[in-house]
C-alpha positions in Angstrom: 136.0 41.7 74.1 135.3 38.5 72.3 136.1 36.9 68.8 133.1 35.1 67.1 134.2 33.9 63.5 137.1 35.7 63.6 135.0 39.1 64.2 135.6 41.4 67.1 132.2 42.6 69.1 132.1 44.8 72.3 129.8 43.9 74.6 128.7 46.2 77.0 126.8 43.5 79.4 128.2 40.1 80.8 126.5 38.1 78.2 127.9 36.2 75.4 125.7 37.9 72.9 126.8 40.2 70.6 124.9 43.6 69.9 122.6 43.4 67.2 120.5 47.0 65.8 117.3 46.2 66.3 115.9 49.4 67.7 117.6 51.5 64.4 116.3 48.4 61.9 112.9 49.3 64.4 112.9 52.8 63.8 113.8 52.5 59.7 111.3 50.4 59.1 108.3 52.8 61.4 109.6 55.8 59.9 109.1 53.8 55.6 105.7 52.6 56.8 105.1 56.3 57.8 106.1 57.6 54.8 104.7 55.4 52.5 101.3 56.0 53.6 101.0 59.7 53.8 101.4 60.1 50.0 99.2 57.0 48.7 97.3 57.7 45.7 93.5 57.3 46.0 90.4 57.5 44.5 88.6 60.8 45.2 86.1 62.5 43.8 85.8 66.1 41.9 81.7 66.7 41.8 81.5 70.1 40.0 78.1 72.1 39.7 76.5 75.2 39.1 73.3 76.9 40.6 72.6 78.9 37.9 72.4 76.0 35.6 70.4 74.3 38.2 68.2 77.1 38.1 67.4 76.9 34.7 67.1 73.5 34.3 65.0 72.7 37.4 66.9 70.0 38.4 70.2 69.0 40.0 73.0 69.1 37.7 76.0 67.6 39.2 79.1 66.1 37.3 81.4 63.9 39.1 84.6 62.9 38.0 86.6 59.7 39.5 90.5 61.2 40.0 93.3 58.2 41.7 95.8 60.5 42.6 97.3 62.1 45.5 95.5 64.8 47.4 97.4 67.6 45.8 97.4 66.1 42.6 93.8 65.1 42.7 92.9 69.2 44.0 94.5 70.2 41.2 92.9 68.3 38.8 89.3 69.4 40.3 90.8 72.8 40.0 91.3 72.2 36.3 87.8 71.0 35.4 86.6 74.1 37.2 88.5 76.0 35.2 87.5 74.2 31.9 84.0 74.3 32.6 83.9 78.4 32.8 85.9 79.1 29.7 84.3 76.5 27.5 82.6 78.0 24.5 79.4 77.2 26.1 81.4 77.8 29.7 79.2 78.5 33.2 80.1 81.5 35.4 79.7 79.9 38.3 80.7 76.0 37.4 82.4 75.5 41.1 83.7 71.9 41.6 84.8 70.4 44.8 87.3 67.4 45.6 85.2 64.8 48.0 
């Protein structure tokens, strides 16, 4: 046992060092980093189409919409312009969209 500063420290080896928590500071700080990047908002894109319209048309018709969100968030969203798209007034039976 020692006294530094009028602080008691156990030290387990013959040094004069006290123990410090580096490898739970270590293992905080990995497992934030970790976490902070698994649910990072992004920008993704819904493209929503329909081959019946393309079809008609003779063309390509393709509408993309720019969603920053999270995955889920962002497949949901994609999920609602599907939705919109076949019960418009106007709506497309097969107006599928997909999250790129």
């Amino acid at each position: 046992m020692m006294r530094f500063s009028n602080q008691l420290y156990i030290c387990a080896d013959k040094s004069n060092k006290p123990k410090t928590m580096r490898k739970p500071l270590l293992f905080v700080a990995v497992a934030m980093m970790a976490i902070a990047t698994v649910s990072c908002k992004k920008d993704r894109t819904c493209a929503c189409s329909s081959a019946a319209l393309d079809e008609l048309t003779g063309t390509k018709n393709e509408m993309k919409y720019e969603i920053k969100d999270t995955k889920k968030k962002a497949e949901d969203k994609c999920n609602e312009y599907q939705t919109e798209g076949r019960n418009a007034e106007d709506g497309i039976e097969d107006w599928t969209c997909t999250l790129k």
